[in-house]
Structures are given as structure tokens and as C-alpha cells.
C-alpha positions in Angstrom: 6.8 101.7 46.5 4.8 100.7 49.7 1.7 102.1 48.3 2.2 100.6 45.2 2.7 97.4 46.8 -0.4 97.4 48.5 -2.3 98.2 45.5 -0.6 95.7 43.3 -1.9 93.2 46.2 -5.1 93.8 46.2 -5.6 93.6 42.4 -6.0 89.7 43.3 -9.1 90.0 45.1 -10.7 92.2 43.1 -10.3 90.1 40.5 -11.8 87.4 42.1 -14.6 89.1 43.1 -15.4 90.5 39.3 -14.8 86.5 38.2 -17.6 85.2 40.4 -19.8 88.3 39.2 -19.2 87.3 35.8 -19.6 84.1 36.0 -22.7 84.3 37.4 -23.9 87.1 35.5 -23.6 85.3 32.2 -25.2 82.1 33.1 -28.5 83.6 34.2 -28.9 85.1 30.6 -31.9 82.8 28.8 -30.2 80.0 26.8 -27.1 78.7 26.1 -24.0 77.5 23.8 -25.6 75.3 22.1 -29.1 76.9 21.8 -27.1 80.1 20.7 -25.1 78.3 17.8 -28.0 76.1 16.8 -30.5 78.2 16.9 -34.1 76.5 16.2 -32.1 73.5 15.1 -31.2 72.6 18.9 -35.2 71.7 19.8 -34.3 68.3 16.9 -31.2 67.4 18.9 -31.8 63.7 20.6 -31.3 64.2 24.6 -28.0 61.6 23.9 -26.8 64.2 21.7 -27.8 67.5 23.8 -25.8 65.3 26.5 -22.2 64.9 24.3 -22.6 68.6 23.6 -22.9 70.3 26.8 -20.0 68.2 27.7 -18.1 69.5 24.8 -19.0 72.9 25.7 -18.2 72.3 29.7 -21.5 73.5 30.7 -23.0 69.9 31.9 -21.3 70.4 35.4 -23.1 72.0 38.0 -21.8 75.9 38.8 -19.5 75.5 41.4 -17.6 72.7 39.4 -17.6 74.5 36.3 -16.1 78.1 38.1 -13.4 75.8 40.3 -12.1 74.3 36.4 -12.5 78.1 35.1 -10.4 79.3 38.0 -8.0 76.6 38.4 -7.0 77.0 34.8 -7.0 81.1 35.2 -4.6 80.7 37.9 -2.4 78.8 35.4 -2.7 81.4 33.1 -5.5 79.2 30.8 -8.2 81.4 30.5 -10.1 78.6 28.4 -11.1 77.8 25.0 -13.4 80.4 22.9 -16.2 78.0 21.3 -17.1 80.6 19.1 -13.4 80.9 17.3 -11.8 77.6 18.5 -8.7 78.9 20.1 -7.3 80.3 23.4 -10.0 83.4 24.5 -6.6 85.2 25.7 -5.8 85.3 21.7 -8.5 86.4 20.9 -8.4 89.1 22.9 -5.1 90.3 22.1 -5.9 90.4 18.0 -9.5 92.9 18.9 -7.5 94.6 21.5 -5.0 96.8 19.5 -7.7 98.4 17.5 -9.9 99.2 21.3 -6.4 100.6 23.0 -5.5 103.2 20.1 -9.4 104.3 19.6 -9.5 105.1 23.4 -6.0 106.7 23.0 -7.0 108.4 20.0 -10.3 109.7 21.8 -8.8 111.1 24.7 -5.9 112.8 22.9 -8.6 114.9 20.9 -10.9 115.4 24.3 -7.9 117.0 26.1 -6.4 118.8 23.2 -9.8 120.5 23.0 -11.1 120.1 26.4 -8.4 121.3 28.6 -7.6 124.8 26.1 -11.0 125.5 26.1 -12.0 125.1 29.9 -8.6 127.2 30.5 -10.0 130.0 27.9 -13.4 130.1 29.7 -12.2 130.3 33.0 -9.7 133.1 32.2 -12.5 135.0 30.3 -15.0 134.4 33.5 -18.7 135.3 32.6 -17.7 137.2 29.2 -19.4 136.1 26.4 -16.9 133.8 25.1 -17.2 131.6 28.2 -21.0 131.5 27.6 -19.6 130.1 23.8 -17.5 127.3 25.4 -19.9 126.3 28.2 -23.1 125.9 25.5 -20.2 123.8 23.3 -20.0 122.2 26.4 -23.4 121.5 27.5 -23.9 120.4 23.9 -21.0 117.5 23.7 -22.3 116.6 27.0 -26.2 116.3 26.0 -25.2 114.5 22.4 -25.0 110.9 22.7 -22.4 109.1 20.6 -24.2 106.9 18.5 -26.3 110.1 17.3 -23.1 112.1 16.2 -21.6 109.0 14.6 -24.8 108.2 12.6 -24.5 112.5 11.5 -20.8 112.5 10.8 -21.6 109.4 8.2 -24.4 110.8 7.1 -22.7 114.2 6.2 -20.1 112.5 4.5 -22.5 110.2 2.6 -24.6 113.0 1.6 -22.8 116.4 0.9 -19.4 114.6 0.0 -20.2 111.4 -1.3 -18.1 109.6 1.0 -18.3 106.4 3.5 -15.5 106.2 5.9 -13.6 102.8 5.7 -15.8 100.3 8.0 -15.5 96.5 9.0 -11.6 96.3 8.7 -8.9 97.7 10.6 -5.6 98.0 9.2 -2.1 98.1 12.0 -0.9 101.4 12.6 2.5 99.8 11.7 1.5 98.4 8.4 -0.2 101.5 6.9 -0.1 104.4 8.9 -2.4 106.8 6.6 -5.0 103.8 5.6 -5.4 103.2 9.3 -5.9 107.0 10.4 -8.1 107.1 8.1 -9.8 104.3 9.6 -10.0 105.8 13.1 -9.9 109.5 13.2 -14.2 109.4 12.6 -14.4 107.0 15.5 -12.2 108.6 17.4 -14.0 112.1 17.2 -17.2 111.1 17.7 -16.2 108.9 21.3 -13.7 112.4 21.8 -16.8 114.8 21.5 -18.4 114.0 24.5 -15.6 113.6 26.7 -13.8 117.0 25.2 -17.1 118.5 26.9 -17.0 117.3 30.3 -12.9 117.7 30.2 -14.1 121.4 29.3 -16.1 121.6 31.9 -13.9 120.2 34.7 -11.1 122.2 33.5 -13.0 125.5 33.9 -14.1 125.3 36.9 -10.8 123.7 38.5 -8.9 126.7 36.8 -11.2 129.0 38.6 -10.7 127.4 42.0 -7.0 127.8 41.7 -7.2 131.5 40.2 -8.2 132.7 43.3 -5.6 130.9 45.6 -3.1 133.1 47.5 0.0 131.5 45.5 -1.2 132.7 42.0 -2.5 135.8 43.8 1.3 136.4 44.8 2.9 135.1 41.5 0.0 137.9 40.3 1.8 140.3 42.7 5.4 140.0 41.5 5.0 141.0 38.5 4.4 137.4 36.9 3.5 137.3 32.7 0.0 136.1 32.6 0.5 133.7 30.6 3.4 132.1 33.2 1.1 132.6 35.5 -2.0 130.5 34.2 0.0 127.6 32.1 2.7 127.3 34.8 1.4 128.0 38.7 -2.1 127.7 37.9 -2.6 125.0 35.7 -0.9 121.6 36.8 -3.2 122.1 39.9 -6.3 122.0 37.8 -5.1 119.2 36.3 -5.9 116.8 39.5 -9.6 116.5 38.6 -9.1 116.5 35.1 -6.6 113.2 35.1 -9.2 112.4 37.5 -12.0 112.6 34.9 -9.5 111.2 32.6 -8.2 108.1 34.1 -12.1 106.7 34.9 -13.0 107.4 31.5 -9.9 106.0 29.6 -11.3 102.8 31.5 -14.1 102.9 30.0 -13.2 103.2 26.4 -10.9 100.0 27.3 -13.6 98.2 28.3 -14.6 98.9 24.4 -16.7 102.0 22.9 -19.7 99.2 21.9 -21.9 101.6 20.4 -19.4 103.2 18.4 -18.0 100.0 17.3 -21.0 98.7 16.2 -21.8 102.1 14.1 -18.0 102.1 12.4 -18.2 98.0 12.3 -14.9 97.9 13.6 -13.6 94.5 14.9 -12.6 95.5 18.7 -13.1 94.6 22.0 -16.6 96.2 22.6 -18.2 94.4 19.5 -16.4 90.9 20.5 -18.0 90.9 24.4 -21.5 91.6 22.7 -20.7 89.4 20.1 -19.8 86.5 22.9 -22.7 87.4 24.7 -25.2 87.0 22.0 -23.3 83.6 21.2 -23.2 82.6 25.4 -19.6 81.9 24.5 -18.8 81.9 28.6 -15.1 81.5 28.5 -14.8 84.1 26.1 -17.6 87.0 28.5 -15.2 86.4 31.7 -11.7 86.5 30.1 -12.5 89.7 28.3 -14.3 91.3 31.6 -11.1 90.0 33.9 -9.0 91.5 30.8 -10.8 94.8 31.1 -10.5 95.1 35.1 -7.2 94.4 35.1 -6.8 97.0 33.1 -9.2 100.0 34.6 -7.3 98.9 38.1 -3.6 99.5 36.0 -5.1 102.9 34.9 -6.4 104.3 38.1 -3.0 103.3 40.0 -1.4 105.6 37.3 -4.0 108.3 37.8 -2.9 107.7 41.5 1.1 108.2 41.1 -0.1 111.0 38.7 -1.5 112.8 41.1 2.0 113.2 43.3 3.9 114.2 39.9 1.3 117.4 39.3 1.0 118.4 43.2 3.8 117.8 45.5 1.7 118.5 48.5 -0.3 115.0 47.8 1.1 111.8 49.7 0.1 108.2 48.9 -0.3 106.3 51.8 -1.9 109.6 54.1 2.1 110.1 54.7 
């Protein structure tokens, strides 16, 4: 609970520190709100008008005012007004954030459903010719980047089946269970590919570290069943590196898969930040980015308290 504490209190500064990055960040990108909604239209506006509107949109203030009102209503709990969709960015970001969490779930439950098997089969079956199999599989997921397999997989379907997976909506898992599988499992795959690789990867070569330790060596010694020995003594010590691998990347999918999002046209957090950005709809970059590291930090704590329920030898705290 002490290092959890600690943890939990330093999530506050980080914060902080990834607000003023943002907020800077955005600002020095050519334009702004009103350029970005008007378009060419904004060079008629009369300097009167240009005046009301960068009031409306908040940006007439100098930086520092404008991130002390930004702050000030963050630590109220405001995190400002979208100008793009007229309400509260923090409702915004809860309706696109859904469809994000259960592709990145999704994702990494096919990458370690394949990944983790597979790096346990090569290892086991060390420099045979099946382990050449998995590593080239591996070396493949690893080399292909996502937006290439996505455009294949629709392509395929197109083509040889005549088929176009469901694209632009997203229907609730709770309102149609099979219509919104059906909407995600092609996503899902083609974000899972390259991460079932380097989980494959990792895997083998963290089984094959722990394979030749002195406590599977004896488990080996008393007349252990293989199989005991690999998925029971062997194998939740292998796992460190792989929740590892598994914790940064799951915070990265949160942060929103854009690419794939923008291939499948589906309406979740990645395409909203570029969406925002393209729009210079301020309020709406630094509440999801402050939405997103709140939520890597959550996920590498858990990685963190993971760790202690695979290995009892590991203390938080260096206790």
C-alpha cells in the first residue's frame, strides 16, 4: 500500500508536466480555431469580427492566461468546452472511448493467445525446425506495418469474397453482441498481428532463460511431467517481460490505434485527437492526451503489482 501510495502521488505531477507539453505543443501548430473551421473564408473576416471570435474560442489571451483558466477549471474537474461538438471535451471522450478500450483489449487478447503458445513452443523445440517456423512468423508480424495488413485483409475480402467489413459505425457490445464482433474482430487482428510477434519473440527467449535455471533443472530431476514442468515452474517466470511488453503496449493502443482507425473508419479515440488536431480544437488535444496518461500511468502501476503476483521474490519499494 506504501508503494502504491507513492505512485498514486506522483501521478499529479506527471500530469502537470504532460498538460504544459500539450498545451504548448498544440499552439505552435500553423493556424488556428477559427482559420481551421473557416477555412479560406477567415481572410474576409473584419479585424472587429476576428476580435469577437478569438474571444469566443478563448484564444485572444496571451499563453500563460489561457493555461492558468485551462488548469484552474481541470482542477475543478472542467476540462473545457470542445468547439468542434459544442459540449464538455470529457463527453466526448467518454462516447469514442468504449470503442478504443475493447479494440486494444481485443488486440492484446489475440497477441497473447498466439504470442505467448508460440514463443513457449519455440523455445521448447530450441533450434529445430519448427522454431525457425515461429521466429520467421515472428520476424514477419514484426516487419509488417499495420496499415499495410489492414489495407490486405480488406482487400482479400473485397476481392476473393466479395465482402467489406462493417466501417464508419460502431455498435455497443451490450446492444448487439454479434453485429459489433463483427465490427472489430478485423481491426483487432490486424493491431494483434504485430504485437502477437514481438510477444512471440519475448516469450521465447524468456522461456529459454528460465529453462536453464537450477529450480526447473531440479523439478527436471524429480521426476516432474514436462508439461508441469514448462506451464507451471517455468512459465509464470517468463511472463515478467512479457506483461512487461504487454503493459507498455496496451498504453499505447489506449492512446488510440490512429492508423487502424482511420483504415476501418471507426469513431474512437485515435481518429478524434487527429480529428481535433486538424480542427486546432485545443480543449479537446489536452483533455484527451491528460485522458490517455492517466491512463498509461493506471496500466503500468498494474504491470508493477503484476509483477509481485507472478514472482514472489520481487519487492516493490526495494523491500
Amino acid at each position: 500500500m506504501n508503494y502504491v501510495t507513492q505512485r498514486l502521488a506522483v501521478f499529479p505531477l506527471i500530469l502537470l508536466g504532460v498538460s504544459v507539453i500539450v498545451f504548448i505543443a498544440i499552439r505552435l501548430v500553423p493556424g488556428d480555431a477559427i482559420t481551421a473551421m473557416l477555412g479560406t473564408e477567415a481572410g474576409l473576416l473584419t479585424p472587429p469580427q476576428r476580435v469577437a471570435l478569438a474571444a469566443y474560442f478563448g484564444i485572444d489571451q496571451p499563453w500563460p492566461i489561457q493555461y492558468g483558466r485551462w488548469l484552474l477549471g481541470l482542477v475543478q474537474g472542467d476540462l473545457g468546452i470542445s468547439v468542434t461538438y459544442g459540449k464538455p471535451v470529457l463527453a466526448v471522450i467518454l462516447e469514442r472511448f468504449p470503442l478504443t478500450l475493447e479494440l486494444a483489449l481485443l488486440s492484446m487478447l489475440i497477441a497473447l493467445l498466439v504470442g505467448i503458445p508460440a514463443g513457449v513452443y519455440a523455445a521448447t523445440h530450441n533450434e529445430k525446425a519448427s522454431d525457425l517456423a515461429v521466429r520467421i512468423f515472428a520476424m514477419l508480424g514484426q516487419s509488417t506495418p499495420n496499415f499495410v495488413l489492414g489495407l490486405l485483409i480488406i482487400y482479400v475480402l473485397s476481392v476473393a469474397f466479395g465482402f467489406l467489413p462493417a466501417m464508419g459505425q460502431f455498435t455497443p457490445l451490450l446492444v448487439d453482441p454479434i453485429g459489433n464482433l463483427g465490427q472489430m474482430i478485423l481491426p483487432a487482428i490486424t493491431l494483434g498481428f504485430a504485437f502477437a510477434a514481438s510477444v512471440t519473440r519475448i516469450a521465447r527467449s524468456a522461456m529459454l532463460d528460465v529453462l536453464s535455471d537450477d529450480y526447473v533443472r531440479t523439478a527436471r530431476s524429480k521426476g516432474a511431467p514436462a508439461r508441469s514442468v514448462i506451464w507451471r515452474h517455468a512459465l509464470p517466470n517468463a511472463l515478467i517481460p512479457v506483461v512487461t511488453l504487454s503493459g507498455v503496449e496496451f498504453g499505447y493502443l489506449l492512446g488510440g490505434a490512429v492508423i487502424v482507425e482511420q483504415i476501418f473508419a471507426l469513431p474512437g479515440l485515435g481518429r478524434l485527437v487527429l480529428d481535433a488536431i486538424g480542427q486546432r480544437d485545443y480543449a479537446l488535444v489536452q483533455g484527451c492526451v491528460l485522458f490517455v496518461a492517466l491512463n498509461f500511468m493506471i496500466v503500468n502501476l498494474l504491470v508493477d503489482l503484476a509483477y509481485v503476483a507472478l514472482d514472489p521474490r520481487i519487492r516493490l519499494g526495494g523491500r
